[in-house]
C-alpha positions in Angstrom: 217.2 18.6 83.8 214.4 16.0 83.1 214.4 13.5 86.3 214.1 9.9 85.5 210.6 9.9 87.0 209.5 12.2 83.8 208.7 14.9 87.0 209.6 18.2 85.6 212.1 20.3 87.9 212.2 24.0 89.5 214.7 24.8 86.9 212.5 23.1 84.1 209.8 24.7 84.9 211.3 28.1 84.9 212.6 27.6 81.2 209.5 26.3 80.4 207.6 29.5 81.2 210.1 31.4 79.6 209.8 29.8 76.2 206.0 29.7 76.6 206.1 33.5 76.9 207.9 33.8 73.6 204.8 32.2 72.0 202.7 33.8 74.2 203.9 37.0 72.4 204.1 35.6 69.1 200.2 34.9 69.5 199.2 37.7 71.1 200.5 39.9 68.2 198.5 37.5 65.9 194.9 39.1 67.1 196.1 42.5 69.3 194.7 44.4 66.3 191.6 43.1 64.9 189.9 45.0 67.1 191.5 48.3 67.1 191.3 48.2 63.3 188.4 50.7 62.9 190.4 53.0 65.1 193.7 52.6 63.4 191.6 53.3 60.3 190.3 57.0 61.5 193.8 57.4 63.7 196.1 56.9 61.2 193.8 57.9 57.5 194.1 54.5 55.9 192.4 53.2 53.5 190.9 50.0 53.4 193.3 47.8 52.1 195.8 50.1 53.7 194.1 48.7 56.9 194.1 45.2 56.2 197.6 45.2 55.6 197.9 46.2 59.4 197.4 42.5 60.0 198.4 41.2 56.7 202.5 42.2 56.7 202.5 40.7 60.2 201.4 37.4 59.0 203.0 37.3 55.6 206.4 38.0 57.2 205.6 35.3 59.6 204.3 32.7 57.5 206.7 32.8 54.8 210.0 33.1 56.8 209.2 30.4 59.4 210.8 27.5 57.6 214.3 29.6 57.1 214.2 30.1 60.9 213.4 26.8 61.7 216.5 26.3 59.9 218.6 28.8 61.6 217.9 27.4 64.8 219.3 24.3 64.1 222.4 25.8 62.2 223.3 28.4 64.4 221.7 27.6 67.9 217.6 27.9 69.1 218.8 30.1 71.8 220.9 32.4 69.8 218.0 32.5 67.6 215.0 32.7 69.9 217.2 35.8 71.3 218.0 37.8 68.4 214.0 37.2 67.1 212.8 38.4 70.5 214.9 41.4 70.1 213.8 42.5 66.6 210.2 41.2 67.8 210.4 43.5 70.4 212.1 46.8 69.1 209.7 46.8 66.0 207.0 47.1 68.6 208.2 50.6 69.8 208.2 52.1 66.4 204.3 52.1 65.6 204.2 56.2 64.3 201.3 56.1 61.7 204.1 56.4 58.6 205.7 53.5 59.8 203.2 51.8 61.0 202.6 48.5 58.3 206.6 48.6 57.7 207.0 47.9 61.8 204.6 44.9 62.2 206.3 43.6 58.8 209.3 43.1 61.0 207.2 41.9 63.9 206.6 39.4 61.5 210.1 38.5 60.8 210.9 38.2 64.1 208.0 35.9 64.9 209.3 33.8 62.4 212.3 33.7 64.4 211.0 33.3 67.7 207.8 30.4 67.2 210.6 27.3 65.7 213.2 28.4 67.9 211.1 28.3 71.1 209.4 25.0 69.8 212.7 23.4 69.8 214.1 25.0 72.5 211.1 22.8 74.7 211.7 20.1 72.3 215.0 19.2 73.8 214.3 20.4 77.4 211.6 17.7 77.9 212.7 14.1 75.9 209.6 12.1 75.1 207.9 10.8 78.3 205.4 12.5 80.5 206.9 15.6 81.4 207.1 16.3 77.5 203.1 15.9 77.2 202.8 18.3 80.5 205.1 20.8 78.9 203.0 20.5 75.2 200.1 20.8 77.3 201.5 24.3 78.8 202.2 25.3 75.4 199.1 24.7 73.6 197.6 26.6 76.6 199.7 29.7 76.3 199.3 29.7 72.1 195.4 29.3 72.0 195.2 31.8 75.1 197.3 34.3 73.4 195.1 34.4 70.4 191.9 35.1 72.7 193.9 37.5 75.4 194.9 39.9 72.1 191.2 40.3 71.3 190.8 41.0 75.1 194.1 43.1 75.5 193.6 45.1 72.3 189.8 46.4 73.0 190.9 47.1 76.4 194.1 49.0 75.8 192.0 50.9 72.9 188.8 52.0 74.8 191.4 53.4 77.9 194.4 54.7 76.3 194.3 54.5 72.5 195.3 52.1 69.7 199.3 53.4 70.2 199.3 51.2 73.5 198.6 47.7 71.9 201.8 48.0 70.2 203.6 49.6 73.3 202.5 47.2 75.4 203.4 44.1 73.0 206.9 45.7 72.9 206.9 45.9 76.5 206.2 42.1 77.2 208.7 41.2 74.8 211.5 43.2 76.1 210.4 41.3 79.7 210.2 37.5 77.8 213.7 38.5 76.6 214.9 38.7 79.9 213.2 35.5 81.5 214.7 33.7 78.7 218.2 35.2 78.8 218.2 34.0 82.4 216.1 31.1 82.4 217.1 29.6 79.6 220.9 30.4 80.4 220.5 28.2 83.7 218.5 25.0 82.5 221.4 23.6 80.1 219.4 21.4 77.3 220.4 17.6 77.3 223.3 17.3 75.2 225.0 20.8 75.7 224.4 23.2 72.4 222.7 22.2 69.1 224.4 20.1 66.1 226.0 22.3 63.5 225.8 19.6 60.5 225.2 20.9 56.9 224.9 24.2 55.7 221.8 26.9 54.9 220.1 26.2 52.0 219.7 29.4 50.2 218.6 29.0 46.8 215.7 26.8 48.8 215.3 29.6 51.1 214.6 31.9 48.9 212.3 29.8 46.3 210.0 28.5 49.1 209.8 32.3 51.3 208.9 33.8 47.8 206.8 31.2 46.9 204.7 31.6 50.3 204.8 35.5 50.0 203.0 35.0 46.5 200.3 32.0 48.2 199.7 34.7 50.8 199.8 37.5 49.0 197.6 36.1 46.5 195.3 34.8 48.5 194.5 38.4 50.3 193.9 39.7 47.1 191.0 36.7 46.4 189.5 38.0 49.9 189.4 42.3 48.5 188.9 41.6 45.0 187.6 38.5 44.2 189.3 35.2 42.7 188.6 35.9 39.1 190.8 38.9 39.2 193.9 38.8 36.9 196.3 39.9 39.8 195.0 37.4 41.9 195.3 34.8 39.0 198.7 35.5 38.3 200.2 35.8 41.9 198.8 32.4 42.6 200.6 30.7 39.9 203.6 32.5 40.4 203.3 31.2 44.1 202.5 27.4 42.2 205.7 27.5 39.5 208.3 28.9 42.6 207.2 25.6 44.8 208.1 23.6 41.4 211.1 25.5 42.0 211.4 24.8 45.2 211.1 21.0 44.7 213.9 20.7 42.2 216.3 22.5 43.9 215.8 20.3 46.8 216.0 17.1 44.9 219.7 18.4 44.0 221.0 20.1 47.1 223.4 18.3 49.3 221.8 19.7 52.2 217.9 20.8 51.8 216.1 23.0 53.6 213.5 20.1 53.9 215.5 16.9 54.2 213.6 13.7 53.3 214.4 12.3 56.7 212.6 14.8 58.2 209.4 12.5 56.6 210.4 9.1 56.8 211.4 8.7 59.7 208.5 10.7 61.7 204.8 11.0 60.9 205.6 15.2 60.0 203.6 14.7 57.1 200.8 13.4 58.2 200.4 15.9 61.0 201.6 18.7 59.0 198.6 18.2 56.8 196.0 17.6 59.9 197.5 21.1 61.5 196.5 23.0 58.2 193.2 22.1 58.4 193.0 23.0 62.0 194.8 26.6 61.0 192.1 26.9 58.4 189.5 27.5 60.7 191.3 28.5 64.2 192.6 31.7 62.5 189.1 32.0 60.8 187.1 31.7 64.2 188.8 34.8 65.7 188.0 37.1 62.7 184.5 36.5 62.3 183.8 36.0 65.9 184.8 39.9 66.9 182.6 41.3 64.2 179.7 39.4 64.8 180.2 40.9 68.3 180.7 44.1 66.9 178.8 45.0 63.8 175.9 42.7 65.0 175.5 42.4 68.8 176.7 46.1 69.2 179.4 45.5 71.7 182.1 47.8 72.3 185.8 47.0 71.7 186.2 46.4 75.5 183.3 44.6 75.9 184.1 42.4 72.7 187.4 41.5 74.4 185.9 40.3 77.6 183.6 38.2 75.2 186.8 36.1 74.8 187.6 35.7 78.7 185.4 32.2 78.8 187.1 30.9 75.7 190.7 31.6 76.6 189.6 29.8 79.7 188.4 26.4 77.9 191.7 27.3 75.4 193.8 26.6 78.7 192.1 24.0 80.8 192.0 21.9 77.5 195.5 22.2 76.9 196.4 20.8 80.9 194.5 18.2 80.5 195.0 17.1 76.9 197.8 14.8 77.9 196.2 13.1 80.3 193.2 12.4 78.3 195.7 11.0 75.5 196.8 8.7 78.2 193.1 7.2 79.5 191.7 7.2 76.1 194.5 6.8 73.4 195.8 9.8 71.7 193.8 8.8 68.5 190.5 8.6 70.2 191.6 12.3 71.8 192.4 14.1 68.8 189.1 13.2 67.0 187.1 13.9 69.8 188.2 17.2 69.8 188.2 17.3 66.3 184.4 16.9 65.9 183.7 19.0 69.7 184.9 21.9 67.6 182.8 21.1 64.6 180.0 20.9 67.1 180.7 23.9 68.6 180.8 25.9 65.5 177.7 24.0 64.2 176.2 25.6 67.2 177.9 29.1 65.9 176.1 28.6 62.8 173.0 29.1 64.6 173.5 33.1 65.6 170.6 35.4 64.9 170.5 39.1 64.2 168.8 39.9 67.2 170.4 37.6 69.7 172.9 37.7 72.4 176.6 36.8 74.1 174.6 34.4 76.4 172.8 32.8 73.9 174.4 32.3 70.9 178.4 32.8 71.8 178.8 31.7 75.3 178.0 27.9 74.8 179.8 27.4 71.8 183.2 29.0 72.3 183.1 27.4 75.6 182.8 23.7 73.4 185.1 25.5 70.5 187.8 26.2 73.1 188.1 23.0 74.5 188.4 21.1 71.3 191.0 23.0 69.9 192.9 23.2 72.0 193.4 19.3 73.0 193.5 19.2 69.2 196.2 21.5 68.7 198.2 19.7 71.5 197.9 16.3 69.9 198.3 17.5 66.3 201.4 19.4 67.6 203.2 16.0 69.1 202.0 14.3 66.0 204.1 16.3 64.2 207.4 17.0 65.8 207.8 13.6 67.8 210.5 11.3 66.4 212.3 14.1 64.8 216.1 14.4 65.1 217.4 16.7 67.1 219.3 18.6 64.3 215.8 19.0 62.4 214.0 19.7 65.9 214.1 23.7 65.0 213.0 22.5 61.2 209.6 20.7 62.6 209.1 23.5 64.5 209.0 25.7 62.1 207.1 23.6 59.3 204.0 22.9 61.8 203.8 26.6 62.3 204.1 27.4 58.4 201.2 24.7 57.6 198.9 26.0 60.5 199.4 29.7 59.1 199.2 28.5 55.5 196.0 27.0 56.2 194.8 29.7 57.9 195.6 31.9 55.6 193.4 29.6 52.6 191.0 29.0 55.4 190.4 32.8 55.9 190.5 33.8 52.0 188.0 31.0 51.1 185.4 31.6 54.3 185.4 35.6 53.7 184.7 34.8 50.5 181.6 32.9 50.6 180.6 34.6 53.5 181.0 38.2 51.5 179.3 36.3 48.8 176.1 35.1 51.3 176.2 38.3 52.5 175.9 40.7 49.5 173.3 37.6 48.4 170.9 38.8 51.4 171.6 42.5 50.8 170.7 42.3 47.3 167.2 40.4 48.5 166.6 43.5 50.4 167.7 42.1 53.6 168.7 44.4 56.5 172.6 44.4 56.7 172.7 43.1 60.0 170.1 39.8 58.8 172.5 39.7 55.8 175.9 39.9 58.1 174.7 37.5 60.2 173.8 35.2 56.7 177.1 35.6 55.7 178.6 34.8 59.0 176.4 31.3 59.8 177.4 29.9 56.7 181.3 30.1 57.4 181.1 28.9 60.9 179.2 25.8 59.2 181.2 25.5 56.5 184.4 25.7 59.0 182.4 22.8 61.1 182.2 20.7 57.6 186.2 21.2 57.7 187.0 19.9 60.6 184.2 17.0 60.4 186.4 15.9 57.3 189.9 16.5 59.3 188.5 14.1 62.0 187.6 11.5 59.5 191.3 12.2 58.2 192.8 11.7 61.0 191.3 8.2 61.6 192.2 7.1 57.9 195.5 8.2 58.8 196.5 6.8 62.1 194.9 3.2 60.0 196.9 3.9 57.3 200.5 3.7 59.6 199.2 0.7 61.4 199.0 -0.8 58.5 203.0 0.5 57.7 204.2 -0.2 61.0 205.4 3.2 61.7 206.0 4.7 64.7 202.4 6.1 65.6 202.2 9.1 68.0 198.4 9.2 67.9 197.9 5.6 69.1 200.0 5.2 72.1 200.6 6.7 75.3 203.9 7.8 76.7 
């Protein structure tokens, strides 16, 4: 498949674009529905926690079951896998009637988890380290920081023409066609190595501890965003979700076979960009929930127009993600993911400048356009970090665990920011500030505190890539390939 040259092949490439349409998907359904949630709301009668949950069972199914299909793909095959999770992606997507509505994205989100660590590997073994992997992570942090922006632009789109029923027909759609590229595409670019190593067996009792241990984080942590994180329910979710990972750890210090295997940290640097990535979630997720309603609730734009809004930064998403390998390779990966690091924090320390009474072109434009390049050379470097020098039979594994630690993150990311925001907010309401001034308040101060975030990651990220000099570790973020 992979020429010796590192030069990536008609048959390569064709994969390729198969796989990143799987993610494609995955992120689209992410962010299709922010903004149709008003009109979901008065479509379908729901209340408002009935409404959040249109977003919430998508990514609590997705979150939590990411690590078991990481798993599965290494078990039972990424293709077999990647398949199946496309189909029950897909034929969830058809069933969006308004009693059945939260109960279908659920098993969206199951199928995501299926689809993201399966694809991850799938591309993984298609491109072995060299050049033509950094090209094809390139293409894939593209496609999974364009996906986010193109929901937001697909969803107010779809639901200004047609109706909020189309979002989820036409995500069903464009999975049903992924399935096919990658039943054919897939079929004819044989990985390196024929199909993937059956060794071990499933680790159930781990399985189980650490899915229900992430439901409760998650489930716990959408509870601090409605009713605050004094609440008892909250409370006691949370350290449900903090004795089950206890759990979790001892049954993998006895199982023959873990769901997380120690090799899987010793002899790759997965930890240290597992824990960069979650930092990054914390405040990619974050930027494309407050950035719609600012546009919304505060600048008055329409769904449609809130959409287009993204158009400039799925643009910097994609022509940051080309040419994050090659800036890796003039300026040293390290160098390269702390640049973009702090370019993000810049660009939302510019964010946390908005006003009340200003406009797209003067206080969105310019920063999304810096956002969007940082993150997404971020994400690319940050997402080599952390599945380079993994074995083959864990690649599905990796895949899966950077994907639970960036929704993780975002998931803490999002509770914690709506929470002071709703606390700066209310603040500025209770002054007898107009709710717009006060929404806008409320919105500055997570966009800074999200820049203070990733200031620290950056500085992490240095400290780290010192730290496995020092070991003599392989170290992904300080050479080129």
């Amino acid at each position: 498949m992979q020429k010796p040259s590192g030069t990536i092949t008609r048959r390569s490439w064709a994969a390729l674009a198969a796989l990143s349409g799987a993610q494609f998907t995955v992120m689209l359904a992410t962010s299709i529905v922010n903004v149709a949630l008003p009109q979901i709301r008065s479509g379908v009668g729901l209340s408002d926690s009935g409404t959040t949950w249109v977003v919430n069972a998508y990514g609590l199914a997705f979150g939590a079951l990411l690590l078991a299909g990481g798993r599965a793909a290494d078990l039972v095959g990424g293709r077999r896998v990647l398949l199946a999770g496309l189909g029950l992606f897909g034929a969830a997507g058809l069933a969006s009637t308004p009693d059945v509505l939260i109960a279908a994205r659920a098993v969206q989100g199951v199928g995501a988890s299926a689809v993201a660590p399966a694809a991850l590997a799938l591309l993984m073994e298609l491109f072995p380290p060299g050049p033509g992997r950094g090209t094809a992570l390139g293409v894939w942090g593209a496609v999974s920081g364009a996906g986010g922006a193109a929901g937001v632009l697909l969803g107010g789109a779809l639901t200004q023409a047609w109706g909020w029923p189309w979002i989820f027909h036409a995500v069903a759609g464009g999975t049903l066609l992924v399935l096919g590229g990658v039943a054919v595409a897939v079929r004819t670019a044989p990985l390196p190595g024929g199909e993937p190593s059956r060794r071990g067996r499933f680790d159930l009792p781990g399985t189980v501890s650490v899915t229900l241990a992430l439901v409760a984080l998650v489930w716990g942590l959408t509870g601090a965003r409605r009713s605050g994180w004094a609440d008892a329910r909250v409370v006691g979710t949370l350290a449900l979700a903090a004795v089950l990972l206890v759990v979790f750890a001892l049954i993998e210090r006895r199982h023959p076979h873990p769901l997380l295997p120690p090799r899987l940290f010793t002899e790759a640097r997965v930890g240290d960009g597992n824990a960069l990535m979650a930092l990054l979630g914390s405040v990619w997720i974050a930027l494309f929930f407050f950035l719609p309603l600012y546009q919304q609730q505060v600048l008055g734009s329409s769904p449609l127009r809130t959409g287009l809004g993204q158009l400039p930064l799925a643009g910097a998403i994609m022509l940051g993600s080309a040419s994050a390998p090659r800036i890796a390779r003039r300026i040293g990966p390290t160098a390269t993911v702390t640049a973009a690091l702090l370019a993000e924090a810049g660009g939302l320390l510019w964010l946390a400048r908005i006003s009340a009474d200003g406009s797209y072109a003067a206080d969105v434009l310019g920063p999304i356009l810096l956002i969007g390049l940082g993150l997404s050379v971020a994400f690319v470097q940050l997402t080599t970090l952390s599945v380079d020098g993994v074995p083959r039979t864990d690649a599905g594994l990796a895949g899966g665990l950077v994907n639970t630690t960036r929704q993780i993150g975002g998931a803490v990311g999002l509770a914690v920011l709506t929470t002071v925001a709703g606390f700066v907010t209310a603040h500025a309401e209770n002054g007898g500030r107009p709710h717009a001034d006060a929404l806008t308040a409320g919105f500055r101060t997570a966009f800074g505190l999200a820049a203070a975030v990733l200031t620290v990651t950056a500085a992490l990220a240095l400290i780290l890539s010192r730290r496995a000099g020092r070991r003599s570790l392989p170290l992904p973020l300080t050479h080129t390939s």
